[in-house]
Rosetta silent file (secondary structure, phi, psi, omega in degrees, C-alpha in Angstrom):
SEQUENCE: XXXXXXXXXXXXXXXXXXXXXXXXXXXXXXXXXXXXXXXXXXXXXXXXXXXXXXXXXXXXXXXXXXXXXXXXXXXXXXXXXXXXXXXXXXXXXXXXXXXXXXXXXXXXXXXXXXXXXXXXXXXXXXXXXXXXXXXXXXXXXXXXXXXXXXXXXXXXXXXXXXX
SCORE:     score description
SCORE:     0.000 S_00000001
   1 L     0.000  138.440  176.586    0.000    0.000    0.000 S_00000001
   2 L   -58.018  143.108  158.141    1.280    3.924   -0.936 S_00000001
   3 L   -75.390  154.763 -173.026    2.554    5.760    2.195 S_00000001
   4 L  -163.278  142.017 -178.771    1.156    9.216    2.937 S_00000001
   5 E  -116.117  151.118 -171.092    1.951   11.831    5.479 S_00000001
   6 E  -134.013  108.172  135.700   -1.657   14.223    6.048 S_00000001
   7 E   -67.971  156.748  174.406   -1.965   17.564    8.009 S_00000001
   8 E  -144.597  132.577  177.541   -5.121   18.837    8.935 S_00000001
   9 E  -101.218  147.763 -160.137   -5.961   22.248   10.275 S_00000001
  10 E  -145.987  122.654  164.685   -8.618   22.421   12.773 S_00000001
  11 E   -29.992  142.315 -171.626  -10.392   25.886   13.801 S_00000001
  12 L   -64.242  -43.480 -169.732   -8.798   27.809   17.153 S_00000001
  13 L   -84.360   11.380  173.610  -11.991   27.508   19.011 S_00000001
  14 L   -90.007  140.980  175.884  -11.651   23.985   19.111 S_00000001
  15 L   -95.402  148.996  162.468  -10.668   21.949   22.333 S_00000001
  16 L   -29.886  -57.805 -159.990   -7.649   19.431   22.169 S_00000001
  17 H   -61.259  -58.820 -165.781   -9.964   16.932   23.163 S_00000001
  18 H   -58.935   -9.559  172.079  -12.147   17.633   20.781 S_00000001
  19 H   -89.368  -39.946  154.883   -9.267   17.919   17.964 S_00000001
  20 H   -14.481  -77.417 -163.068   -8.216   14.148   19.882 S_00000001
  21 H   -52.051  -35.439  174.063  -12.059   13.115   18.576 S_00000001
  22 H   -43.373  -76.431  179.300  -11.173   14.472   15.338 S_00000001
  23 H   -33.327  -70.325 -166.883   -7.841   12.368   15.063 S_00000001
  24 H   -56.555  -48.551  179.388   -9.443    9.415   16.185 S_00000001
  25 H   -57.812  -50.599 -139.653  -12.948    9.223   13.656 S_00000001
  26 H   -82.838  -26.726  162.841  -10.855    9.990   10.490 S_00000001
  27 H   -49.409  -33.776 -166.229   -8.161    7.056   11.938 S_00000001
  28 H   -66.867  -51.744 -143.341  -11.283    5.061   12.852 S_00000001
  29 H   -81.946  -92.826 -168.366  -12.475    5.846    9.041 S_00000001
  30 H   -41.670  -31.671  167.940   -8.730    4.540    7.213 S_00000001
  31 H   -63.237  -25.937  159.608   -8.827    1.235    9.625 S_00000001
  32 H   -51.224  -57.076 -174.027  -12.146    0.303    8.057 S_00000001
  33 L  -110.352   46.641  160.125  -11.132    0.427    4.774 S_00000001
  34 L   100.991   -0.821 -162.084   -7.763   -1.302    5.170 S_00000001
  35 L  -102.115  177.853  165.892   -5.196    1.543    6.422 S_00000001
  36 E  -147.890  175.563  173.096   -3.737    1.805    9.195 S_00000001
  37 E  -121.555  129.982 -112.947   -1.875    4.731   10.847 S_00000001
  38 L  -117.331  -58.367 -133.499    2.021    5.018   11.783 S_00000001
  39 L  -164.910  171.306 -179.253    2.188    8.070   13.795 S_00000001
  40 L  -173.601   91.052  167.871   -0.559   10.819   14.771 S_00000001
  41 L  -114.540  143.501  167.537    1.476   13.985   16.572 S_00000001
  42 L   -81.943   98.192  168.421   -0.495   16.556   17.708 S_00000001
  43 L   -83.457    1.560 -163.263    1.491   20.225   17.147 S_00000001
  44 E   108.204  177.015  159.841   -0.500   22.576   18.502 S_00000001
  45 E  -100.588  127.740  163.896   -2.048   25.852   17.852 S_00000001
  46 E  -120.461 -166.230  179.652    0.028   27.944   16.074 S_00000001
  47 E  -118.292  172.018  169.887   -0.871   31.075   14.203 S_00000001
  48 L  -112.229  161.514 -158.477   -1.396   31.536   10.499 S_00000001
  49 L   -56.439  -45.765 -175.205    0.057   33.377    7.883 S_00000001
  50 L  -115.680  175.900  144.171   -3.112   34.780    6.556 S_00000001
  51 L   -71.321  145.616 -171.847   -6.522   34.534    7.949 S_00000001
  52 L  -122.678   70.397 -145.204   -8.323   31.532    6.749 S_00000001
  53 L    42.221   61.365 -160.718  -12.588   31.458    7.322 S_00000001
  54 L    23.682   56.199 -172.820  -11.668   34.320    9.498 S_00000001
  55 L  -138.292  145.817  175.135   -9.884   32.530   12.352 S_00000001
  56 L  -128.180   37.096  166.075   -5.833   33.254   12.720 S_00000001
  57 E  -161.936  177.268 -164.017   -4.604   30.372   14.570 S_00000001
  58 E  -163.901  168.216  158.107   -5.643   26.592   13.976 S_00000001
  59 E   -83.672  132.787  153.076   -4.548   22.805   15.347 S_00000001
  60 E   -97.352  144.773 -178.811   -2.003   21.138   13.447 S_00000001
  61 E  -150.902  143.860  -69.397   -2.118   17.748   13.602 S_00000001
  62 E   131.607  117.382  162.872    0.450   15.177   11.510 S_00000001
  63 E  -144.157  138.609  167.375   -0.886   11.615   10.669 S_00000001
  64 E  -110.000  107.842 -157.814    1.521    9.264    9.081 S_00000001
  65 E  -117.335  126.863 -165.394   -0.787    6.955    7.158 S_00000001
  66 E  -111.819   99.735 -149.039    0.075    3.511    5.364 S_00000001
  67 L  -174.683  138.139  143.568   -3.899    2.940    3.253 S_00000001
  68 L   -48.575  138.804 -151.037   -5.049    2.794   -0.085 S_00000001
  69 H   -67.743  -29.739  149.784   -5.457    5.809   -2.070 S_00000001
  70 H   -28.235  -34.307 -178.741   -9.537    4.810   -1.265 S_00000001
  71 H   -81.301  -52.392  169.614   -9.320    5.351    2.565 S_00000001
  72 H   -45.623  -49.671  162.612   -7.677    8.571    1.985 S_00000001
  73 H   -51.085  -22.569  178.252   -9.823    9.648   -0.319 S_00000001
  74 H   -90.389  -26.690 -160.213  -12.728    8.874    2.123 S_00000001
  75 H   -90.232  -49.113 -147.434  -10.945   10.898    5.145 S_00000001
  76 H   -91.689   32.045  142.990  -10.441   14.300    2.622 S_00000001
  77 H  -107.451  -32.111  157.265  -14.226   13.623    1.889 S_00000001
  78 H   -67.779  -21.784 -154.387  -15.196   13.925    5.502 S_00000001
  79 H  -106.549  -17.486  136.343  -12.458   16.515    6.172 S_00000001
  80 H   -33.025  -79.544 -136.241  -14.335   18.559    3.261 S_00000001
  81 H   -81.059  -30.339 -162.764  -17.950   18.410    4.459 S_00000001
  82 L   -47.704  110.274  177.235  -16.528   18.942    8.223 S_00000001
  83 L   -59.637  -34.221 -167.391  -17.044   22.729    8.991 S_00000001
  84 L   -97.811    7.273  168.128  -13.996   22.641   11.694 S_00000001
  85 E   -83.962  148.997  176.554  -11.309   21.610    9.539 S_00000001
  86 E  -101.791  -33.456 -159.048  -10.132   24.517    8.034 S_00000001
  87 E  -173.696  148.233 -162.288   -7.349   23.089    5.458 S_00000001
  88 E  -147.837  169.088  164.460   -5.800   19.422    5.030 S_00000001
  89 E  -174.829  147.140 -149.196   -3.094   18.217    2.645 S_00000001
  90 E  -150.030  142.309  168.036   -1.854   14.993    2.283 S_00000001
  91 E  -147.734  148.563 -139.498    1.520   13.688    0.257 S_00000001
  92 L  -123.278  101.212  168.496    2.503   10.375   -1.048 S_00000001
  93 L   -87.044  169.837 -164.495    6.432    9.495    0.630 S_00000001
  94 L   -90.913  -53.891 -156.280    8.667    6.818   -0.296 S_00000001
  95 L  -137.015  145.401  167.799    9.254    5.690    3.265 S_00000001
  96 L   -97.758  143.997  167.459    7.481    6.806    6.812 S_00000001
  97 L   -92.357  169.024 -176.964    9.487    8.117    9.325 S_00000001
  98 L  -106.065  -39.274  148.615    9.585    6.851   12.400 S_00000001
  99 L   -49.873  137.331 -168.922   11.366   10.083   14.345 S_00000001
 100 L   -59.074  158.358 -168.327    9.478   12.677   15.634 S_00000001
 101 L   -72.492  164.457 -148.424    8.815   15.341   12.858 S_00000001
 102 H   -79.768  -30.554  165.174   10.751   18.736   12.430 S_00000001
 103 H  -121.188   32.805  170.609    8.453   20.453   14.406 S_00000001
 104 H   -93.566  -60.723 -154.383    8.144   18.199   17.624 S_00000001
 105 H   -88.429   19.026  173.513   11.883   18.441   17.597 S_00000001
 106 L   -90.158  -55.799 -171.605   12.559   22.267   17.119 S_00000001
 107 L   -27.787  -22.888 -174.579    9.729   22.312   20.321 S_00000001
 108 L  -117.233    2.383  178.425   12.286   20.428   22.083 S_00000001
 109 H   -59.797  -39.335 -157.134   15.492   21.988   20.873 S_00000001
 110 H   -61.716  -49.180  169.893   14.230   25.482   22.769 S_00000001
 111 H   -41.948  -60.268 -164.381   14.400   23.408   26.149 S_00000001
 112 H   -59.888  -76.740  167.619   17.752   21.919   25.270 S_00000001
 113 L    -3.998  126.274  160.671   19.609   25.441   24.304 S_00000001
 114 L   -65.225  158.022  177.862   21.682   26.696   27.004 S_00000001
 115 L  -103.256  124.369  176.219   20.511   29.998   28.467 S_00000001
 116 L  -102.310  168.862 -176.451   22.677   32.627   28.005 S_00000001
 117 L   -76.704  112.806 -167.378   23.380   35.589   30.214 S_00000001
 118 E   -65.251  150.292  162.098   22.910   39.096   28.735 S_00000001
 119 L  -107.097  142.928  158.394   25.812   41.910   29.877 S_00000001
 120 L   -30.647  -29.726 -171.521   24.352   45.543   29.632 S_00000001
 121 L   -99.682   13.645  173.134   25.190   45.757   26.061 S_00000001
 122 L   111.102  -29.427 -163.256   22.783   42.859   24.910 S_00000001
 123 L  -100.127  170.765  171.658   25.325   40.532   24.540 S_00000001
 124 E  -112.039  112.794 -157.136   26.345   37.268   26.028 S_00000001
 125 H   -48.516  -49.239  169.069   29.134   36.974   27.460 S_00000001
 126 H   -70.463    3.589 -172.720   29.834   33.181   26.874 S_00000001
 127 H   -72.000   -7.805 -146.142   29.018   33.234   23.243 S_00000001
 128 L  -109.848  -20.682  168.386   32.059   34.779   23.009 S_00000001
 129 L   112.891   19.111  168.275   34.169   32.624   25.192 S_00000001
 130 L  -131.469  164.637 -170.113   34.778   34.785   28.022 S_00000001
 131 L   -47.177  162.604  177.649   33.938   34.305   32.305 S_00000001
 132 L  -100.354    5.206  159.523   30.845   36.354   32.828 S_00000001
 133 L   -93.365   56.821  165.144   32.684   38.432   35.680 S_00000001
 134 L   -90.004  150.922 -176.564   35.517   40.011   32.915 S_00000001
 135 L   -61.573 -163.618 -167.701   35.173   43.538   32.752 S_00000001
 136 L  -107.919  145.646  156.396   33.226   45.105   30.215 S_00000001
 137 H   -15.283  -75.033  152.282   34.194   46.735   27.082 S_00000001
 138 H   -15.195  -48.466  158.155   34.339   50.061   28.475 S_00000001
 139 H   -91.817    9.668  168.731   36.870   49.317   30.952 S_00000001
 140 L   -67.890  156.259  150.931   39.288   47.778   28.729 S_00000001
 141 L   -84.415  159.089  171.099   41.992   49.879   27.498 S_00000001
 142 L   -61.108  102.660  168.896   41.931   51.085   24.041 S_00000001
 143 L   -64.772  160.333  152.893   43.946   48.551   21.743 S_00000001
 144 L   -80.756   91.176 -159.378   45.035   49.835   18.489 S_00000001
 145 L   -49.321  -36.949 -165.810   43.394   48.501   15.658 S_00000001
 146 L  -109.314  110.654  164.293   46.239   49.688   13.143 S_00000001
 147 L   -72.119  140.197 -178.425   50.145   49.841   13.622 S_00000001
 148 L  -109.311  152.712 -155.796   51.641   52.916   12.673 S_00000001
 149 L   -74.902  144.213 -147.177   54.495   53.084   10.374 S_00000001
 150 L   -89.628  144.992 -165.533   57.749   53.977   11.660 S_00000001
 151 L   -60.906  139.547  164.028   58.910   56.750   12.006 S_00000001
 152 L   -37.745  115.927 -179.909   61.602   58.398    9.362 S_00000001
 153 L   -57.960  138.731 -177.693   65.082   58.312   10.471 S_00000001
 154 L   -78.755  166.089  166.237   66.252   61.482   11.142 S_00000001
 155 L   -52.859  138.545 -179.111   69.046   63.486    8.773 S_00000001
 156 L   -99.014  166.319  170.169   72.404   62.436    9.349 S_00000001
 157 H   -41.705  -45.109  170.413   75.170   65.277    9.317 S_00000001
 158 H   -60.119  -32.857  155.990   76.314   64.462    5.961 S_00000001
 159 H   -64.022   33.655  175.858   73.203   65.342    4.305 S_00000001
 160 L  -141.644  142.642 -172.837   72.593   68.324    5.083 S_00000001
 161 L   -63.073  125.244  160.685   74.005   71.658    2.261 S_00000001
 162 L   -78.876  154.818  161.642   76.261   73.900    4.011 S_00000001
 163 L  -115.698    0.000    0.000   75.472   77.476    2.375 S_00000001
């Protein structure tokens, strides 16, 4: 059977559970007719680009579905007449993955990230590789950016014109 990964956007004013109930009939609906489902992650609400049947945030929801192009065809005919999906899209992969998807793991990169420590001027002092009590910019001395070119030797006694 073709592989298929499916989003579905689900109206803001919708409860998880009730996006849950969602998940589950159109899963209920490909197990009927022969599919089965992989993976289901729930992403959230997140906002949208544009407005969409005036609403600017939605559920995302991520089904990784292994079904006949028939089952599929049956959930984006319910996901049609359904007033609380807003938008759905479905695409026919090679292989399902089995790791969570790109945007369960940037959600867990933000966790992961060390936090750095701001200085007065915005910045953070370990990005840069130094202790966070070193003085500050300000109290440095001035380095020179530029060397300056040495000075001319003065005239020796032979040079110089008698009148």
């Amino acid at each position: 059977m073709p592989l298929y990964e499916h989003v579905y956007m689900a109206r803001q004013d919708l409860g998880a559970q009730q996006v849950d109930e969602l998940t589950n009939q159109y899963k209920a609906v490909l197990e009927q007719m022969g599919g089965k489902v992989a993976k289901a992650e729930y992403w959230g609400v997140k906002s949208l680009t544009y407005r969409i049947r005036k609403n600017r945030k939605a559920h995302f929801t991520l089904m990784n579905v292994d079904a006949p192009p028939a089952a599929l065809a049956e959930v984006e005919r319910q996901e049609r007449l359904n007033e609380d999906v807003l938008r759905y899209l479905t695409l026919r992969v090679d292989q399902l993955d089995e790791a969570p998807s790109a945007v369960m793991q940037s959600r867990g990169s933000r966790e992961d990230r060390p936090r750095r420590d701001r200085d007065r001027y915005g910045e953070g002092r370990e990005r840069y590789g130094e202790p966070r009590d070193a003085e500050r910019p300000a109290d440095r001395p001035a380095e020179r950016a530029v060397e300056r070119p040495p000075e001319p030797p003065a005239p020796a006694e032979t040079d110089k014109v008698e009148a």
